[in-house]
N, C-alpha and C positions, 0 to 999 in steps of 0.2 A: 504494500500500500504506500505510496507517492504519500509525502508531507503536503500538509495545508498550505495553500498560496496565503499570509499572512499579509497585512500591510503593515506601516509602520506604527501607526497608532492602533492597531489590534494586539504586537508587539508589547508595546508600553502599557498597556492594559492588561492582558495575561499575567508582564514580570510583576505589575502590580497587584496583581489579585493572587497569586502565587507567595510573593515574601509578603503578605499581610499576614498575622498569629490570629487572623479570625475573621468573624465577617465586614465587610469593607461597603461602604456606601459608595452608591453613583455619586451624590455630590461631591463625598471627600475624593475619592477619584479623578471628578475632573476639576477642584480648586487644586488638588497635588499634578496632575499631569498637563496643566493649561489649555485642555479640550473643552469642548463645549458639553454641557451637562446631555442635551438629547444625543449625541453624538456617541459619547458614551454609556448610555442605558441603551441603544438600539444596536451598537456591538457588542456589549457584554451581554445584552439577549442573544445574539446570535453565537457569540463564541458561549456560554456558558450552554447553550442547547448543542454546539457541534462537540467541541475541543474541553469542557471541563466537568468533572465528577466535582459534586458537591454533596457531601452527607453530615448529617450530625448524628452522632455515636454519644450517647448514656455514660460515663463515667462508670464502670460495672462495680470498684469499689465504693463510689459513693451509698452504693445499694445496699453493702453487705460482701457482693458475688466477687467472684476470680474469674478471671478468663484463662481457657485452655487453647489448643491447638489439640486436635485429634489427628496421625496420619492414619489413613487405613488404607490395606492393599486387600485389593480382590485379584479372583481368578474366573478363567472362563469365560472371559467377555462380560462379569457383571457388572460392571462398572455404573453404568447407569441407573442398573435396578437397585442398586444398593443406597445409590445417592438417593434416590424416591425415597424408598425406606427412612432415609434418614432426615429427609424435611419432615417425618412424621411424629418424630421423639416431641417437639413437644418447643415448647417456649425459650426451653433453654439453646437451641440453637439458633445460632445466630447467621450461621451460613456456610451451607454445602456448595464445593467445588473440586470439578472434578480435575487432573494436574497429570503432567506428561513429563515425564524426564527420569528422575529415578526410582527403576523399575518396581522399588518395594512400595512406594507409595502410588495411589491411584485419585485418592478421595481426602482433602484436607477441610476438618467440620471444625469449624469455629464455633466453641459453647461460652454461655455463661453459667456457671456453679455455685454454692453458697460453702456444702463440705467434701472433703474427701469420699465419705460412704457417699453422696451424691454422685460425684466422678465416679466412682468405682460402678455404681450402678447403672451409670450408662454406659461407660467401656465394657461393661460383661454382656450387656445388651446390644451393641454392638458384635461383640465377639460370636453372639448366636445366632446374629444373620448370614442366611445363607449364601454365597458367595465370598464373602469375608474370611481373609486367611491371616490378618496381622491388625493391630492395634496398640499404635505407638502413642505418646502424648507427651505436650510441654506444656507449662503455665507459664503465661506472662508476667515477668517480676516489673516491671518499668521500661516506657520508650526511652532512651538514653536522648534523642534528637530525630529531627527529621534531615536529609539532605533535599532541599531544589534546586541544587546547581545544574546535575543531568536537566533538567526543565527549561532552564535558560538557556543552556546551549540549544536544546531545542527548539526553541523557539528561535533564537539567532538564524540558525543557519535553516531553518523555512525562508522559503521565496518568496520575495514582497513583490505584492502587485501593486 
């Protein structure tokens, strides 16, 4: 897939809404970038519907909960059936995806939990689906940081129209 024809104020917009630590107003936008206010609410409508993922994510400790990582490998071609299966658990998961590269993992499920006997209970739950042949898991201790630098270059070196 060909990079976005970007212009230069699409550019400045992006690095802007990218090194902001949160959500960022049209106005403050265009009194920081000296665009005009319609100019940029009618591009970052178009680039935030093309080029940007925007979510807000629950703090899981302010709740109480942990967050894991589940790897789990299937065999037999289940891959898919298995991930069905697992949007079915329930609340606590936060999101099945299924992942290509090393061979032991197939299916990365993103939970949130409150104890251990909770964890233990849906990894054994897991384990008893058919297709399923492995079930590994990490806990999140803390993001240490984010990097957007990879972002900037990317955006740099897209072709301005």
């Amino acid at each position: 897939m060909k990079s976005p024809r970007l212009s230069t104020v699409d550019k400045k917009i992006l690095k802007a809404l990218l090194s902001s630590t949160g959500t960022v107003s049209s106005a403050s936008l265009s009194e920081e970038l000296g665009i005009p206010l319609s100019t940029i609410q009618r591009r970052r409508r178009r680039l935030e519907s093309r080029l940007v993922d925007r979510s807000y994510t629950l703090k899981a400790e302010s709740f109480g909960m942990r967050t894991a990582e589940l790897f789990i490998s299937t065999k037999n071609g289940s891959t898919a059936e298995v991930a069905n299966k697992l949007l079915t658990l329930g609340a606590m998961v936060d999101s099945v995806v299924r992942v290509i590269g090393d061979s032991s993992t197939s299916i990365i499920l993103d939970i949130r939990f409150k104890t251990n006997p909770e964890l233990l209970g849906v990894i054994e739950q897991i384990r008893s689906l058919s297709g399923v042949v492995t079930v590994s898991w990490i806990e999140r201790i803390s993001i240490e940081g984010q990097n957007n630098d990879i972002w900037q270059g990317i955006i740099n070196d897209s072709s301005v129209s």
